[in-house]
C-alpha positions as a Python dict, from the first residue, in 0.01 Angstrom:
ca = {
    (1, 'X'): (0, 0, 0),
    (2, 'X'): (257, -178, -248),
    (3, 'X'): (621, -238, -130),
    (4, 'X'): (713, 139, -191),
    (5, 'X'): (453, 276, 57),
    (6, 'X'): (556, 76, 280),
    (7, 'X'): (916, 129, 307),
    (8, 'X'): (809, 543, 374),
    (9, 'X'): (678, 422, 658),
    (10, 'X'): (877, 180, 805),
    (11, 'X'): (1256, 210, 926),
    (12, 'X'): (1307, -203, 811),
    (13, 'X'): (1538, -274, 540),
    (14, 'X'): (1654, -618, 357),
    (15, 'X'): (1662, -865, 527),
    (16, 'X'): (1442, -728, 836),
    (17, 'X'): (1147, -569, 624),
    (18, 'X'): (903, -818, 684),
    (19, 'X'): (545, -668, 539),
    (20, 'X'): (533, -719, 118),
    (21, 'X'): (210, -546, 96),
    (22, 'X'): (-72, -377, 303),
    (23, 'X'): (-436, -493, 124),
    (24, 'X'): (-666, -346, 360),
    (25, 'X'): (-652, -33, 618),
    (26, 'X'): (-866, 104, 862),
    (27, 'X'): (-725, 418, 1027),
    (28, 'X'): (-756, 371, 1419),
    (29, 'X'): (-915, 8, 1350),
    (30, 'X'): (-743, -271, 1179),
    (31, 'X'): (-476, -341, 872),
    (32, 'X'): (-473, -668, 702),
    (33, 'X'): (-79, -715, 553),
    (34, 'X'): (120, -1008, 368),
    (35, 'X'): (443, -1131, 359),
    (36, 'X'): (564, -1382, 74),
    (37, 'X'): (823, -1626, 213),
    (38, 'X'): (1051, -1730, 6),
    (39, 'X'): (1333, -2003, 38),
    (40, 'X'): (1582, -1732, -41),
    (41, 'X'): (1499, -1621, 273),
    (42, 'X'): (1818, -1532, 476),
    (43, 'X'): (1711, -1748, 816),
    (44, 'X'): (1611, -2053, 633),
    (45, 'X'): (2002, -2134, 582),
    (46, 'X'): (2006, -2194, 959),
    (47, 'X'): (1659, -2247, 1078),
    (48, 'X'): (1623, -2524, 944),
    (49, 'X'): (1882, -2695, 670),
    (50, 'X'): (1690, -3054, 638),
    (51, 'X'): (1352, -2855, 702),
    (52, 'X'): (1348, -2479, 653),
    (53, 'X'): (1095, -2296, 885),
    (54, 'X'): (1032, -1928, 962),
    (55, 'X'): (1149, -1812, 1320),
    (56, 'X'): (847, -1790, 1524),
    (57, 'X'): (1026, -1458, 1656),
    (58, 'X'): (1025, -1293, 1317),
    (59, 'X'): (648, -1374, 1237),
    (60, 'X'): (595, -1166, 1559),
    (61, 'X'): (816, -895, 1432),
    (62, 'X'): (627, -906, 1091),
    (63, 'X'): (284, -840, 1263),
    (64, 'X'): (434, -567, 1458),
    (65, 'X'): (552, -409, 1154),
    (66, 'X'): (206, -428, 1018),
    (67, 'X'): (76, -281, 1351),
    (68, 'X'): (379, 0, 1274),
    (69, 'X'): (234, 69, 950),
    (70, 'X'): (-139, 147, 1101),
    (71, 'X'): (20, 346, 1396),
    (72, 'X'): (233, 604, 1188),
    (73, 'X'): (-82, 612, 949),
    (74, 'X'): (-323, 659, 1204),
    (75, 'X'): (-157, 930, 1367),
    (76, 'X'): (-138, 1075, 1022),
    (77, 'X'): (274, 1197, 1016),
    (78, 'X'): (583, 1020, 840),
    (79, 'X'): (783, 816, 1067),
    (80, 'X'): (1142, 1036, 1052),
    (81, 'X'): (1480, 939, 1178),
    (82, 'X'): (1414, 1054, 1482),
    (83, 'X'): (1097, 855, 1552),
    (84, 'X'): (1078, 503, 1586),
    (85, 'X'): (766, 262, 1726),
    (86, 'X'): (935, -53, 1951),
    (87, 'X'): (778, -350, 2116),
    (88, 'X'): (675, -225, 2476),
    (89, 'X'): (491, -523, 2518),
    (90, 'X'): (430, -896, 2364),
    (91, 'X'): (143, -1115, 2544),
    (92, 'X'): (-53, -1424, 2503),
    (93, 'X'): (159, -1593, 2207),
    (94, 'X'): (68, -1917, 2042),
    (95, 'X'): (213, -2071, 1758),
    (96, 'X'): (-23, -2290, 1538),
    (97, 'X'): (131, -2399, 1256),
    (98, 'X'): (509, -2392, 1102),
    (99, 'X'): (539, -2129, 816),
    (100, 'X'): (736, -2285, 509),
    (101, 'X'): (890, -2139, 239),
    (102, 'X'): (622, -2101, -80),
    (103, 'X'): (404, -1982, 196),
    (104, 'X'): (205, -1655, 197),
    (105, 'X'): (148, -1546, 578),
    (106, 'X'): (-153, -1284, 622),
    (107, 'X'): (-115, -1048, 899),
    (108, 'X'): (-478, -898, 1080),
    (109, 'X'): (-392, -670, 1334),
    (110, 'X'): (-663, -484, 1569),
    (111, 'X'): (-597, -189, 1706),
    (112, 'X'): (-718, -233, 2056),
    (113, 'X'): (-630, 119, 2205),
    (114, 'X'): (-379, 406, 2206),
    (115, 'X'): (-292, 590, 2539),
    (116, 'X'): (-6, 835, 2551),
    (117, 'X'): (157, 734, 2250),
    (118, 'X'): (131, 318, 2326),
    (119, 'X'): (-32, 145, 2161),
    (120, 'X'): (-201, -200, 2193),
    (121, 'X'): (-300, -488, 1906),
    (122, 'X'): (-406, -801, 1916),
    (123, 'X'): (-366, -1018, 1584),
    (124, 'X'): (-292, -1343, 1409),
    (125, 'X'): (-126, -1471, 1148),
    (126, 'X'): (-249, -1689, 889),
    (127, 'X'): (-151, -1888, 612),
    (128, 'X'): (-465, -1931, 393),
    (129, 'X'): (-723, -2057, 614),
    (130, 'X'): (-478, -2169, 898),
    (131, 'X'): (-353, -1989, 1202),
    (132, 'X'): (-9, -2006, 1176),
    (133, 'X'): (30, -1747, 1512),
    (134, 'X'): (-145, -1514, 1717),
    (135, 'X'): (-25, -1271, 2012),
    (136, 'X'): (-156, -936, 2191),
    (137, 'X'): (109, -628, 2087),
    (138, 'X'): (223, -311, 2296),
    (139, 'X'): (454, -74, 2135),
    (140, 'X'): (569, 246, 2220),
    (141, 'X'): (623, 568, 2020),
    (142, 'X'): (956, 692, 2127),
    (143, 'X'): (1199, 982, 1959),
    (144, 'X'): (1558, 853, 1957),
    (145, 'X'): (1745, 1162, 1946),
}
């Protein structure tokens, strides 16, 4: 899925759209995403000015927007504007390595199960080779209105 795929499925907009490109997916299985950090990122102003790093919290946020992205397609419907997936759930974190602008963070998520509309990942993040994070993932299918 390029950048325009995407952005059907997912809600995100500049400067929360986190996931660049999907390269592999699995339906009901796994999805295997990137995100291309940039110094032009918005957070890096803050976080930090002497030594930019990415928020651990948004790396988190970027794998469960790749989860997101397997969800909606795995249940097969468009996310509309009354739908939206949140986090129900965010377990065993570990952060391995700063991400740094220049950096290209791959996101592998496993789809561990789906029960009643939640549904649970594990994944990590990686920056070539590296772990940069990993965590286990609940989120919820919920209609807002």
């Amino acid at each position: 899925m390029d950048i325009h795929e995407v952005m059907k499925y997912l809600p995100h907009r500049y400067p929360f759209l986190l996931v660049d490109r999907v390269l592999e997916m699995t339906l009901g299985e796994r999805i295997v995403a990137i995100k291309n950090v940039t110094i032009n990122e918005p957070f890096f102003v803050g976080h930090f000015p002497h030594s930019p790093v990415m928020p651990g919290v948004l790396i988190i946020e970027a794998m469960a927007q790749a989860a997101a992205l397997l969800s909606f397609r795995t249940r097969g419907a468009m996310p509309d504007e009354n739908t939206i997936l949140y986090f129900a759930g965010i377990d065993n974190v570990r952060f391995k390595r700063p991400v740094l602008p220049g950096d290209t963070l791959t996101f592998d998520m496993q789809l561990v199960r789906e029960m009643r509309g939640v549904w649970k990942y594990t994944g990590v993040a990686r920056v070539g080779d590296e772990v940069a994070a990993q965590a286990d993932l609940m989120c919820a299918v919920k209609q807002i209105a």
